[in-house]
N, C-alpha and C positions, 0 to 999 in steps of 0.2 A: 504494500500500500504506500503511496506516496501521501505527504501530507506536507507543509509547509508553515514552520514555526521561527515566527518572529526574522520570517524572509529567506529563510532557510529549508531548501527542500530535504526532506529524510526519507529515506527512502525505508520499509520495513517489511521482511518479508514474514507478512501475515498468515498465508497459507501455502500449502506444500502440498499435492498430489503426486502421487505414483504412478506412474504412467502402466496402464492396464492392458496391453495387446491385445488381451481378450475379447477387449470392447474394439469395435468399429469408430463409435463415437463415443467420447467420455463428457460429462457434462456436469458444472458444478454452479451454485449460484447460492443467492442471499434473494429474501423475500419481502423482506421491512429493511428499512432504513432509507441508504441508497441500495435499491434494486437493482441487479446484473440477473446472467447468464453466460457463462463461461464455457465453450465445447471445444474439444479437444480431439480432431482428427489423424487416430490411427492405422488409417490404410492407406496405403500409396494408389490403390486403386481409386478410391473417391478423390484424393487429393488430383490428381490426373484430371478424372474424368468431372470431376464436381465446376459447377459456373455456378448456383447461387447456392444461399443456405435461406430457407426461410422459418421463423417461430412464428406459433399462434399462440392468442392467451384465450381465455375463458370468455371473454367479452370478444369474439372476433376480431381482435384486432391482428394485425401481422408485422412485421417486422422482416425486410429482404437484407441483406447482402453479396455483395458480388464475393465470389472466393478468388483466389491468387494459387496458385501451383505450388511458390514457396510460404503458406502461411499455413501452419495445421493447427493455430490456436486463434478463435475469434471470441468479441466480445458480445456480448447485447444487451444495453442499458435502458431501462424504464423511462418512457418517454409518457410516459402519463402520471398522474399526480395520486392514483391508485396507488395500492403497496402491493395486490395480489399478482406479483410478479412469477407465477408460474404457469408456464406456458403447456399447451394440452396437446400441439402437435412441435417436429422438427422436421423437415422435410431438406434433402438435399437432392438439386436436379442437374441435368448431363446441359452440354449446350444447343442440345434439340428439346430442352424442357421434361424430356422424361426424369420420372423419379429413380433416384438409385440407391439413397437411404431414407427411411421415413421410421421416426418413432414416438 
């Protein structure tokens, strides 16, 4: 976590995950406060073949991002003034729009 005391940034490393092969996508987040979602892409297959990431919340809302070939960790912060920050789908699709991970 970065945080910034008396102009000074600090940097703190608040949390730590294990990176899980097991999983395709690993995903971690916070639900109050400031709300994220954090996924963490482990297969070279999606990272390849993947163009966007999309979350839904409970209230249909969505949230897109384009992916990057070299990025297998993205973010996604609550844009709404809501706290129920957990999302009901994760969809990742190819760049003809087909799905190739959904959970």
């Amino acid at each position: 976590m970065l945080t910034i005391v008396n102009g000074q940034e600090n940097f703190v490393r608040e949390l730590e995950i294990q990176e899980d092969r097991g999983q395709v996508v690993q995903t971690i987040g916070r639900t109050s406060g400031s709300p994220y979602l954090a996924l963490f892409i482990n297969s070279g297959d999606i990272l390849i073949r993947g163009k966007t990431i999309s979350i839904t919340f409970p209230d249909q809302r969505t949230q897109t991002r384009k992916m990057n070939v070299k990025e297998m960790a993205y973010i996604f912060i609550s844009d709404s003034s809501d706290t129920r920050f957990k999302p009901t789908e994760l969809v990742i699709r190819d760049d003809q729009g087909k799905v190739i991970y959904k959970k």
